[in-house]
N, C-alpha and C positions, 0 to 999 in steps of 0.2 A: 544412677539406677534407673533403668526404663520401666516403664509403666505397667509394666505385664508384672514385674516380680512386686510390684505394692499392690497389686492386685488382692483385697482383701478376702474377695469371696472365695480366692483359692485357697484357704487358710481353714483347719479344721474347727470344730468350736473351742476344744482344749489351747489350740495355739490362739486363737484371738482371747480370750480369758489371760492366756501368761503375757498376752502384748498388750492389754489393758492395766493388768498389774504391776508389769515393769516400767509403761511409762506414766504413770500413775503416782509412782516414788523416786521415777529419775526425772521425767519431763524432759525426755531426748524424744527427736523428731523420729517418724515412723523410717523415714530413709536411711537411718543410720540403728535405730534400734530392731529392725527387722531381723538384718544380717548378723548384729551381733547374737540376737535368739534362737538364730539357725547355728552359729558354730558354738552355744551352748546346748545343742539339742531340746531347744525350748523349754531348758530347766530358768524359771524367776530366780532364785536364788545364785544360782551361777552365775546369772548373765548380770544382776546386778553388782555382785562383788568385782567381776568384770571393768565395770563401768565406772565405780568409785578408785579400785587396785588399780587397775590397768591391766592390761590385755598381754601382760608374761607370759608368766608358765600358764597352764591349763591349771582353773583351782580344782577342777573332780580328781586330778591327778594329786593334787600336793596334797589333798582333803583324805588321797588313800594310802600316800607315803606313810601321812602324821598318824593314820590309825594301824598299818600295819608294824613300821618300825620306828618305835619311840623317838626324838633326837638326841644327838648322842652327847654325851655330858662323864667327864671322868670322874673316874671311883666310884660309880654307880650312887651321884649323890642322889637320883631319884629316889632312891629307898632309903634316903635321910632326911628327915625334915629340919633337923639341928642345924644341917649342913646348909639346907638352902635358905631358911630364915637366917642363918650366919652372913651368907653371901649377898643378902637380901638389904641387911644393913649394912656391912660395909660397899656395897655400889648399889645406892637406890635410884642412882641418875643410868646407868645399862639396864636394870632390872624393870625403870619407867620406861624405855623407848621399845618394850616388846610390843610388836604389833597385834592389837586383836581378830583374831584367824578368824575367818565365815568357814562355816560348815557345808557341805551339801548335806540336803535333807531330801526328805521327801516329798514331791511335789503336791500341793493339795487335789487336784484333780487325777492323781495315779490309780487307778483301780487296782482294789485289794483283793487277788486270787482267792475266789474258798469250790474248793475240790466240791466233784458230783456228792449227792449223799450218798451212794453206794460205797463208791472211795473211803467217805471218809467211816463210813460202819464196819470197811475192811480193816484199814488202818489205828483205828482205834484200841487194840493192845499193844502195837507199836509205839504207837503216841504215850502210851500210860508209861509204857518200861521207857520210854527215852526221856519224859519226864521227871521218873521216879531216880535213873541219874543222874540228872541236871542236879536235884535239889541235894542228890548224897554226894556229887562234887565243890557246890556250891556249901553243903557244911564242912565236909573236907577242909575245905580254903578259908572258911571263919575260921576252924580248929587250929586251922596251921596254915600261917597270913603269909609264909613263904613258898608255899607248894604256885598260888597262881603269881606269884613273880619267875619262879622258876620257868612253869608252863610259859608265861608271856615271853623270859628270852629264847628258849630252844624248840618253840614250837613253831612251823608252818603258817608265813604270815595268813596266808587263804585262812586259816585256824582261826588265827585271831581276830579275823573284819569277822569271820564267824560267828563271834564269841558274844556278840550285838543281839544275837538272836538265841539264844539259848535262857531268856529269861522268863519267857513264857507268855509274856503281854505284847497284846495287837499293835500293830505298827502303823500310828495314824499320822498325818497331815500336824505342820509343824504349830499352826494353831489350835487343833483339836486335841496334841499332847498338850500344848499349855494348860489349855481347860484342863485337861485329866488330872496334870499335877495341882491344881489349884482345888479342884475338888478335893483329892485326896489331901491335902493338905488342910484343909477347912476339918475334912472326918477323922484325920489323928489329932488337930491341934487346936480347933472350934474356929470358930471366924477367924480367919487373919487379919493382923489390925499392920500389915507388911502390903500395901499394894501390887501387888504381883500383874506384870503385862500378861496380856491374855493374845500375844503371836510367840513367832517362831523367835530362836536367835539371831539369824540374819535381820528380820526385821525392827527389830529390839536394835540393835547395832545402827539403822539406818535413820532411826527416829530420836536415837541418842544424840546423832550427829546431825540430822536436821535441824532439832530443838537447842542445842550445843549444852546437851543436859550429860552428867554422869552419869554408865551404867553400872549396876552392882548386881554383879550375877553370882547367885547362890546356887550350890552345887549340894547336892543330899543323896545319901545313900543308904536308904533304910536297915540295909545288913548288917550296917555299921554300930553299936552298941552307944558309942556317944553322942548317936543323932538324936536321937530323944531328950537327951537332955541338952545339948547346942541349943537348940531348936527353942523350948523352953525356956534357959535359961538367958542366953545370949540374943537371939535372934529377935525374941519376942518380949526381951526386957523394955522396960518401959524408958531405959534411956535410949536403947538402940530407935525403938520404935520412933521416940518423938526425935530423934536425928534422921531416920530416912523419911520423915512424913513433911520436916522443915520445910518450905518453899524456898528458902533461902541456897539450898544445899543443891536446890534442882536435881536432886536423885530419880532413876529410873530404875528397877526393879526386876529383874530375869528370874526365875527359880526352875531350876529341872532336876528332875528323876534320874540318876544316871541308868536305873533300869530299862528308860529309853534312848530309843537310836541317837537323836539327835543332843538328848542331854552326855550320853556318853563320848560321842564325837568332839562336843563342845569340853569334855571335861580331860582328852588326850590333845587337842589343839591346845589347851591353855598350860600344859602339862602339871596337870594335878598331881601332886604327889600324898594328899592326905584329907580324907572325908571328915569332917562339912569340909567344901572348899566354897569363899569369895575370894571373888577377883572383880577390881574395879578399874573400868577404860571409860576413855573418853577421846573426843577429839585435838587430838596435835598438829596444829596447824605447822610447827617448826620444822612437824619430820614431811609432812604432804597435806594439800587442801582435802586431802577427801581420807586421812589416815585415820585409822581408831586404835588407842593403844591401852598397852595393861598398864596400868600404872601403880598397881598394888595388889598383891596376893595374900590372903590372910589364908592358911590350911592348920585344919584341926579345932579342937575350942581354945576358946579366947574367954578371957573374962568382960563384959558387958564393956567397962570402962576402958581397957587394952584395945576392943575391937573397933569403940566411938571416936578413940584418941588418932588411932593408924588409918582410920578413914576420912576426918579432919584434917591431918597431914596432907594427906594424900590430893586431896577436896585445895586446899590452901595453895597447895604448892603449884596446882595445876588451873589455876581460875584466873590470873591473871591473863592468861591468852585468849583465851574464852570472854573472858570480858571484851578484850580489845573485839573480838569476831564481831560478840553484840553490839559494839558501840558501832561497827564499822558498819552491821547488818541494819541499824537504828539511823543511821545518816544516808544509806543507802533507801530505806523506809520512807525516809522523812522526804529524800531527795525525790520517791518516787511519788508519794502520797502530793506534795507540791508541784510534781507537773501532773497528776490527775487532777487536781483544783483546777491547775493554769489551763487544760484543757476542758476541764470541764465550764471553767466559764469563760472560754475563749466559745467554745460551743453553745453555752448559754446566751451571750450576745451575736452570736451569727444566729440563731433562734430567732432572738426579735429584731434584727436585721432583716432577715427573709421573711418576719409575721409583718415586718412596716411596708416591705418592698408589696409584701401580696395585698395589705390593703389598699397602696396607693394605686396599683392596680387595678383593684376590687373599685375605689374610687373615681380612676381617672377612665373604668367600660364605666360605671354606673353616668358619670359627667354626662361621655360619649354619644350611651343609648338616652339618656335625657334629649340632650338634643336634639337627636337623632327622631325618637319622639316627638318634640318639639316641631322640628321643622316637618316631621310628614304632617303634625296636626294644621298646623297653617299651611301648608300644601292640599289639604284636604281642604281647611276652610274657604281658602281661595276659589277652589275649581269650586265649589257649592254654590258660593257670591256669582263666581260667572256665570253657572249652572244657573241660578234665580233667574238672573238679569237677563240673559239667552232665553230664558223661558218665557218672561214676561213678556218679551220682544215677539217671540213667538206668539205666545197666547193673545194678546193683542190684537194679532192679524186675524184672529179667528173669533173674536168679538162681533155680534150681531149687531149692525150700527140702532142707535136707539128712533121707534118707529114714531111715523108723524100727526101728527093732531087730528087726519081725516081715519085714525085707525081707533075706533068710539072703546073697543075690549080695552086697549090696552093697561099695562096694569102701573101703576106710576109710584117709584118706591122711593122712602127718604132714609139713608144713610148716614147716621154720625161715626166719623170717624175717634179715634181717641187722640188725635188734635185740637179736637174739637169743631175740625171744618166738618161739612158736611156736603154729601151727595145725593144731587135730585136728578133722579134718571128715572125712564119710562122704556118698560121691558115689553118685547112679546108675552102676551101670554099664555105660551106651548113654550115658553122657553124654560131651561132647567134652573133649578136652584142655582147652578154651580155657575150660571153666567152672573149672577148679583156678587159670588165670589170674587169672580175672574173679574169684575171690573172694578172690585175694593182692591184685589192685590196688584191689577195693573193701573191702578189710577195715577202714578205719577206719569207713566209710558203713555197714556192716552194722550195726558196735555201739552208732549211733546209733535206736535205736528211735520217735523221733521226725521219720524225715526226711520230704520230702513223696514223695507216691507220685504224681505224676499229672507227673513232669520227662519233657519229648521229648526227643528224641536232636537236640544241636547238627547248626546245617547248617555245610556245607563243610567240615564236622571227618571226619578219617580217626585215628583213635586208634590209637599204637604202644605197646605194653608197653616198659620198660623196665627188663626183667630176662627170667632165662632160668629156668627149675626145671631142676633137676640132680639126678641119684640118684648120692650118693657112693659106692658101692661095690656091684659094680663103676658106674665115673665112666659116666654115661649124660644127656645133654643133651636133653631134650621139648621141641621147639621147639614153640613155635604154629602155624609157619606149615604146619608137617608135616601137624594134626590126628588125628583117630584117637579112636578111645574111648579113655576112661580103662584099662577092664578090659583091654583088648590092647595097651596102654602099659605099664600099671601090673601088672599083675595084679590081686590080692586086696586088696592090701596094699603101703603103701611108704613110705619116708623121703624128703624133695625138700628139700632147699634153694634158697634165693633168692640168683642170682646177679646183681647191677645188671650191666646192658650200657654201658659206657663209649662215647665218642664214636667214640674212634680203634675200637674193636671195631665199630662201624657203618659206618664211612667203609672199611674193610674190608671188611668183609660184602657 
């Protein structure tokens, strides 16, 4: 399929709604469920029976066969119930393999026509008299239960799909009828203690056979005189009740109005022949992987114990395949559940595989940038050390030699080193503080009488002393950075000692 036709944006909002919903319950890929929603005219219901049946006959076609003409059955045992519950026990192995028929319904998103209010203020004594016969045909056919079998063989099937709608109640969405019956079933019969699904019958059919649960579709017809008491007595007896609420039984639960479209479609599919009707399917893996069949038909009242016993049967007879699915579904579970661990902790140690690889990483730059560190800082200390010693070299050559005894000013100063040796040197006195420095920091360069004279001053060097001269008593500190002559620092004459400047004494300063 090319890319243009999965083209989603070209899709209305109602058809992506039904292509959410069908693959939602089938989980078929968009490439194959597209086209099947386009040759069901993007009916959900269709296209899923489709997909479970198989793609035969058309179902909106077979769905209007089965409501316009009955199927055909001799001596009209339809209108016997003796006859079919006869036929019922002697072959209940043909009477299990009926397939359970999907319906077309109404789709939930169809919009429901209502006429201008002009229209319908014209219409409105029309409406009352076509009414007022529905309900005088309608008791006709209570009075006399053979006039609408008659009408159903010799009348115009168009007559008969007709005949859906001559009840007088709105025609909704196949989950909004459930509601409706479920309501009205709470307001004739108080709470139901019957869990009633609250969708459509197709859907009901899909969740049966998902779950690999039984369904039990109860079929009611209010016009009928012994639904009231069915209902009551049977349905809602307290053995029936505690056999469909079992867990054990895994029942599922359908109930419709045949005065609605889709409960009456569902009730000419199953071929009802007598109100209350159940009928109980489920899935048959022997006849198709994806088949749902009737496997029991109860029509008419039953007594409580009659109706628990034939659905027990029925339940018994049909569980043993159902079992095998689940076991098969349970090993299939287990098989899957065990490579999502094996993957999951195949991925949990590639996790701390790839957290060990990043920190030996993280490790082996931090190594790296140490070093790296390392070696600039002793690159850096090195050129410093030569920077000093280049300096001193330098500085040296620009030392004022010290002047001679015919010089009466000058100023004659004594230096203790922190070796303890000590320097007696005799200064100009217009010379600056910083020559007493420059010849404490070059003093080992002086006593070299061999050094070179022709050293430049290092670039990008700024050269800091690191010591202070102090006059012990009284304590007096000559910084450098002060300057000044010696002779107006010093006087005549003086003692200095050499104080090293520690780090934290800088970081201060």
């Amino acid at each position: 399929m090319s890319a243009a036709e999965l083209d989603l944006d070209q899709l209305s909002p109602s058809e992506r709604t039904a292509l959410d919903t069908y693959t939602s319950v089938t989980g078929q890929d968009l490439p194959e469920a597209i086209p099947l929603l386009r040759r069901s005219q993007w009916n959900v219901q269709i296209a899923i029976a489709k997909f479970f049946d198989g793609e035969g006959s058309d179902p909106v076609e077979e769905a209007r066969e089965a409501m316009q003409s009955p199927p055909p059955r001799p001596a009209r045992r339809t209108q016997n119930l003796m006859s079919d519950d006869f036929v019922a026990q002697l072959s209940p192995v043909a009477r299990s393999a009926d397939p359970a028929p999907r319906v077309d319904t109404q789709p939930e998103d169809q919009p429901v026509y209502r006429p201008p209010l002009i229209l319908a203020l014209l219409f409105t004594p029309f409406n009352l008299v076509y009414r007022l016969l529905c309900s005088s045909f309608r008791l006709f056919g209570t009075l006399f239960p053979f006039l609408p079998r008659l009408f159903n063989a010799t009348a115009n099937p168009a007559l008969q799909g007709a005949r859906r709608n001559t009840t007088g109640r709105r025609s909704l969405g196949p989950k909004d009828t459930a509601a409706r019956f479920i309501r009205e079933f709470e307001e004739e019969y108080g709470s139901p203690s019957v869990p009633f699904l609250e969708n459509g019958y197709n859907m009901a059919l899909e969740k049966a056979h998902r779950d690999l649960k039984f369904l039990l579709v109860v079929l009611i017809s209010p016009e009928h005189d012994e639904t009231s008491g069915w209902v009551q007595d049977t349905l809602l007896a307290p053995e029936v009740v505690e056999f469909i609420n079992d867990p054990q039984n895994n029942l599922l639960v359908w109930g419709g109005n045949v005065r609605d479209s889709e409960a009456y479609q569902v009730a000419n599919s199953l071929r009802c022949t007598k109100f209350p009707f159940v009928a109980l399917t489920v899935h048959t893996p022997n006849v198709s992987s994806t088949a749902m069949s009737v496997v029991s038909r109860i029509a008419g009242t039953t007594a409580p114990s009659e109706f628990v016993n034939r659905l027990r049967t029925a339940i018994s007879t049909n569980q043993e395949p159902l079992e095998r699915i689940r076991a098969t579904r349970a090993e299939q579970q287990a098989s899957r559940s065990l490579r999502e661990e094996q993957d999951s902790a195949y991925e949990r140690s590639l996790a701390i595989d790839r957290e060990r690889a990043r920190q030996r990483r993280e490790a082996e730059a931090a190594r790296q940038r140490e070093e790296q560190e390392a070696a600039e800082r002793q690159a850096a200390e090195e050129k410093r050390e030569h920077d000093i010693a280049q300096w001193k070299l330098w500085r040296a050559q620009s030392i004022s030699a010290e002047p001679g005894t015919d010089v009466k000013d000058a100023v004659r100063v004594s230096v203790r080193l922190p070796s303890g040796e000590r320097i007696m040197r005799r200064f100009a006195p217009e010379a600056d503080i910083e020559e007493i420095y420059a010849v404490v920091e070059c003093y080992e360069v002086l006593q070299d009488e061999a050094r070179p004279t022709d050293v430049v001053e290092p670039e990008n060097f700024k050269h800091t002393y690191g010591f202070s001269l102090v006059s012990p008593m009284p304590r007096t500190v000559y910084g450098v950075a002060e300057g000044g002559s010696i002779r107006d620092k010093i006087g005549r004459g003086g003692n200095l000692l050499v104080e090293p400047i520690e780090e934290d004494d800088e970081e201060v300063s």
